[in-house]
N, C-alpha and C positions, 0 to 999 in steps of 0.2 A: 795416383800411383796405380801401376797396369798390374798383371796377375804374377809378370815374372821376378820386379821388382819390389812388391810385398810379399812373393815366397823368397827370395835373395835376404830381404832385411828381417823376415822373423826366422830364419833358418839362423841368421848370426846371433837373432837375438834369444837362440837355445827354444828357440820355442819348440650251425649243425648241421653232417655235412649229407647232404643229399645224394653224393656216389658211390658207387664200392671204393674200397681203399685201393691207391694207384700204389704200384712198384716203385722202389726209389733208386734203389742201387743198380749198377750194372752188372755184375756177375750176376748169375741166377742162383749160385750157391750163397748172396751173400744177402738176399732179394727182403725186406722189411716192407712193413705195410706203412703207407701216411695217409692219416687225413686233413683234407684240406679245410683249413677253416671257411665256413661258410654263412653267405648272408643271405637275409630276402630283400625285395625291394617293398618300399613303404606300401601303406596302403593306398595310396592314391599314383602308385606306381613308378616313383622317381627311387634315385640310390643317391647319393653325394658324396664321394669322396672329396676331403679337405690336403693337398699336398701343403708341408712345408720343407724347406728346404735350405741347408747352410745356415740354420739360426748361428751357428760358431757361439754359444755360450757359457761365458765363466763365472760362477759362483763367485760373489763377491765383490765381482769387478762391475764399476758403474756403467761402464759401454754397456753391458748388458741388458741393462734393466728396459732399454724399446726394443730386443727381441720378446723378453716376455710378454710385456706389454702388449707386442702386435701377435701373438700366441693368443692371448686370453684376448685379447676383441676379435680376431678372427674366427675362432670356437664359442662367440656369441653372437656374433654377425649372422653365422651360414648352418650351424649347430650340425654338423654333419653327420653321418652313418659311418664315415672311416674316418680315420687317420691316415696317411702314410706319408714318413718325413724321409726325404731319400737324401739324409746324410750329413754330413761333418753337422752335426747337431751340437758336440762341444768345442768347446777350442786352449784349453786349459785346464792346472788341478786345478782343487781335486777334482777328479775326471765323475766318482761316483756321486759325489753332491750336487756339481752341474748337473750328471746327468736326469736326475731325480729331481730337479730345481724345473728345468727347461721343459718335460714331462709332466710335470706334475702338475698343470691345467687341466690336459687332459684326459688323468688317472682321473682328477676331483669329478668332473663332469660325467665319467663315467663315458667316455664314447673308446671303443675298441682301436687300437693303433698297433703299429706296425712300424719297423725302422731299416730300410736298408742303407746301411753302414755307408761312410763317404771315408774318404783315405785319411782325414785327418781324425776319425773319432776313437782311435786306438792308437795314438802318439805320445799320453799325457796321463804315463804313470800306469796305466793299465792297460794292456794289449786287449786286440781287437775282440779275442773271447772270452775275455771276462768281463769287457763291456757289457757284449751279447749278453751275457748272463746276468746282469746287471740290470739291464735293458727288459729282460724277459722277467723279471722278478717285480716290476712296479705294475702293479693292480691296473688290468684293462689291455695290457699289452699281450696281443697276440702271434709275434713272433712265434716260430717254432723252431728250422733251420732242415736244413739234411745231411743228413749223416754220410759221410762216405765220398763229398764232393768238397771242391774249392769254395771254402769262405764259409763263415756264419749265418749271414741274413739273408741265403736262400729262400723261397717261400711259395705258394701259391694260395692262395686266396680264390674262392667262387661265390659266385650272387645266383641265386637261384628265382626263379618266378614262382609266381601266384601257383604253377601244376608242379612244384619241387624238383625242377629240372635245371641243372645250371645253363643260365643264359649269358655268364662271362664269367672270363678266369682273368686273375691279375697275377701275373709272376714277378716276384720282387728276386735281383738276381746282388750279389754283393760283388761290386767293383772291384774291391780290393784299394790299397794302397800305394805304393809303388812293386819296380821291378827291380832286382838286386843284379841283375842282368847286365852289366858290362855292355854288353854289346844290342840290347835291347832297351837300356835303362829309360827309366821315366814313367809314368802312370799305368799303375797296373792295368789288366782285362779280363773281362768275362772268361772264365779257362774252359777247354776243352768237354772236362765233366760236367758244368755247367750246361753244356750247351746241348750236349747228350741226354743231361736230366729232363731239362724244356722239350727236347723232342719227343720223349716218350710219355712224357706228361701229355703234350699236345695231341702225338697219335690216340693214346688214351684216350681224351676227351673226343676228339673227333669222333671215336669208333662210338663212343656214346651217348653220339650227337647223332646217328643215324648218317655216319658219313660226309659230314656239314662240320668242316672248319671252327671249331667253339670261338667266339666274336671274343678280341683276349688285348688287354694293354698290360704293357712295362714297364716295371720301376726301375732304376737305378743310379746311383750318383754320377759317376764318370761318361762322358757322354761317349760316341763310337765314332772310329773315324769318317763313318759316313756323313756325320753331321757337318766334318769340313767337304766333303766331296761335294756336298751340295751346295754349297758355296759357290765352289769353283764351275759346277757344272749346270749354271742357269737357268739351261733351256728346260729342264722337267722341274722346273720347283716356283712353289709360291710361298713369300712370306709373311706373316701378319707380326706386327709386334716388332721390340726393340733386343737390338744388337748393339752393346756396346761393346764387346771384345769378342775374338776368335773363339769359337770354341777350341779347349784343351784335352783332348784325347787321350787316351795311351800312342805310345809307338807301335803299337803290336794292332794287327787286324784277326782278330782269332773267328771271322766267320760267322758271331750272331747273328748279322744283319740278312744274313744271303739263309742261315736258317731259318726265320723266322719268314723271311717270305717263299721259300720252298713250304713252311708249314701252314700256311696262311691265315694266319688266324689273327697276330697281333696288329692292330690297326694304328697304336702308335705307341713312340719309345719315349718318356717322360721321365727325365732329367733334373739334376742340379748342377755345380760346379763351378759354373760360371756364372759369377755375382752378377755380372751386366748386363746378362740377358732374361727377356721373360719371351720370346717369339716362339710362333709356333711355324715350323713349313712341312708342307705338302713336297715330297722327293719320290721319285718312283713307287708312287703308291701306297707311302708309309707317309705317318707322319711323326716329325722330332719336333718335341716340346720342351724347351725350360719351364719349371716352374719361374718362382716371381721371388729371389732371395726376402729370405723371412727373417736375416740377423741384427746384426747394430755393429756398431763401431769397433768390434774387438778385430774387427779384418777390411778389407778394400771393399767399398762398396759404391757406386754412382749412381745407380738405377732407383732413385729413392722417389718417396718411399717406400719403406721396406712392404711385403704383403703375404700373397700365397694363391695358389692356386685353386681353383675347385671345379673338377671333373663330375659331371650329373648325366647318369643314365636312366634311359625311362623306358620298362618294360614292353617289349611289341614295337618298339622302335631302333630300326639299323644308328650306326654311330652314336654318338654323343655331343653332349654340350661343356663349353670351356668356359672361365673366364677367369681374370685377375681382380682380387679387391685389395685395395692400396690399405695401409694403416690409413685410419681416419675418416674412409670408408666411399671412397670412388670408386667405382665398378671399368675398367677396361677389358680389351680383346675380348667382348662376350659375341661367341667364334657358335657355331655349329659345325662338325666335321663330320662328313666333307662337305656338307651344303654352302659353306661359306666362302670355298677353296673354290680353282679357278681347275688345277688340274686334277683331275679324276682318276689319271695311271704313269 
């Protein structure tokens, strides 16, 4: 069953921070201080972030039990310095016991997590911001949000080095859900304030980088239209990794893409959404990654099986390192970006 076909039959079937505090808001009469949560790298100089992604989890329900499953081997496998699940993390009520069920690994374990929201995790019984809140209330979870812009699971996140200087920022951006829009209908997008926020965050950092671009990746569930353009448009892209379906976009191009490399900092855009992809490509200079869906049987899945991602950076060193570990514990796409890539812009 393809992505349009199981959204068709479940729709019937009812289904410590090392910077000055950055500006958040855009008026300046309306201007709030944030701080970013922040990390160091180990002492032997690495970071690891652990993505997962589309676990779709329901309390109760047996399909469930190999998300969990590949949840708690993967956070014993790789033991990571982050979390970051970018979305439709449940898929069914109760929405707060899933949500706390599918969690609650990596509350036990004690490793710091982070959720940017997918379009289905505010469908089922509790909207999107009492998720969040939800979400934000389970021991270890470092969400925070911004005030004053689109969506909940806005964020940014910084890793600082051995001299307390941040050496990367990760912006977690909330996709949203759909669009009510008639004339634009279908998967929401990054909105306007959104992108506003990023850029002043960005110039921030940069001005306190001594003018140097702060080295920056992105979370987010819905992926952006450019992910099909590169599809279509060959000649600048390289792929590793599997495609089993189109990616699904919003209908709406609201401009991330072409901000983010006006500000140059973010090196790549990391993804859920689509269950049947874990690939990563090189596109004019950016690179778009699916994570490695992390769910079970409550939704469509082929790419089996199921795993997660893990993103490792290592201090004094430009890019990073990627790879996939399957449940069960196969290691694939173990990528270096861009050393592994063919094109370079």
């Amino acid at each position: 069953m393809n992505r349009r076909d199981f959204l068709r039959n479940s729709a019937a079937a009812g289904i410590v921070s090392a910077i000055p505090a950055i500006p958040v808001n855009a008026a300046p009469k309306e201007q709030k201080t944030y701080q970013p949560k922040t990390f160091r790298f180990r002492s032997d100089g690495t970071f690891k972030i652990l993505q997962f992604t589309d676990t779709h989890y329901i309390a109760g329900d047996a399909r469930s039990e190999r998300a969990r499953k590949n949840v708690i081997e993967m956070l014993d496998a790789e033991k990571p310095d982050l979390v970051i699940h970018t979305g439709d993390s449940i898929f069914g009520k109760p929405a707060e016991e899933s949500l706390r069920e599918v969690f609650a690994p990596i509350s036990e374990r004690k490793i710091p997590f982070a959720l940017a929201m997918g379009n289905h995790d505010g469908q089922f019984g509790k909207n999107r911001h009492e998720v969040f809140e939800i979400v934000k209330s389970i021991p270890y979870n470092i969400n925070q949000g911004i005030e004053g812009i689109y969506g909940d699971t806005n964020d940014l996140i910084l890793l600082s080095g051995s001299d307390g200087k941040p050496k990367w920022a990760f912006y977690l951006f909330d996709s949203g859900d759909s669009i009510d829009d008639p004339d634009m209908k279908g998967y929401d997008y990054i909105h306007f304030d959104q992108i506003d926020w990023y850029r002043r965050q960005s110039t921030a950092l940069r001005e306190q980088n001594g003018g140097t671009p702060l080295p920056s990746l992105a979370f987010f569930h819905i992926p952006l239209q450019e992910f099909t353009y590169a599809l279509r448009y060959d000649t600048h892209r390289d792929m590793k990794g599997n495609m089993g379906e189109d990616p699904s976009p919003s209908n709406v191009n609201s401009g991330l893409f072409v901000a983010m490399k006006e500000q140059k900092d973010v090196q790549a855009i990391i993804c859920g959404h689509d269950h049947d992809n874990d690939y990563s490509m090189q596109w004019r200079g950016m690179f778009f990654i699916y994570g490695r869906f992390s769910g079970c049987d409550t939704v469509y899945n082929h790419l089996k099986p199921n795993g997660a991602r893990i993103i490792e950076l290592k201090e004094g060193e430009a890019g990073f390192h990627s790879w996939v570990r399957h449940f069960g514990g196969e290691i694939t796409l173990d990528l270096r970006y861009p050393d592994s890539f063919k094109y370079k812009k």
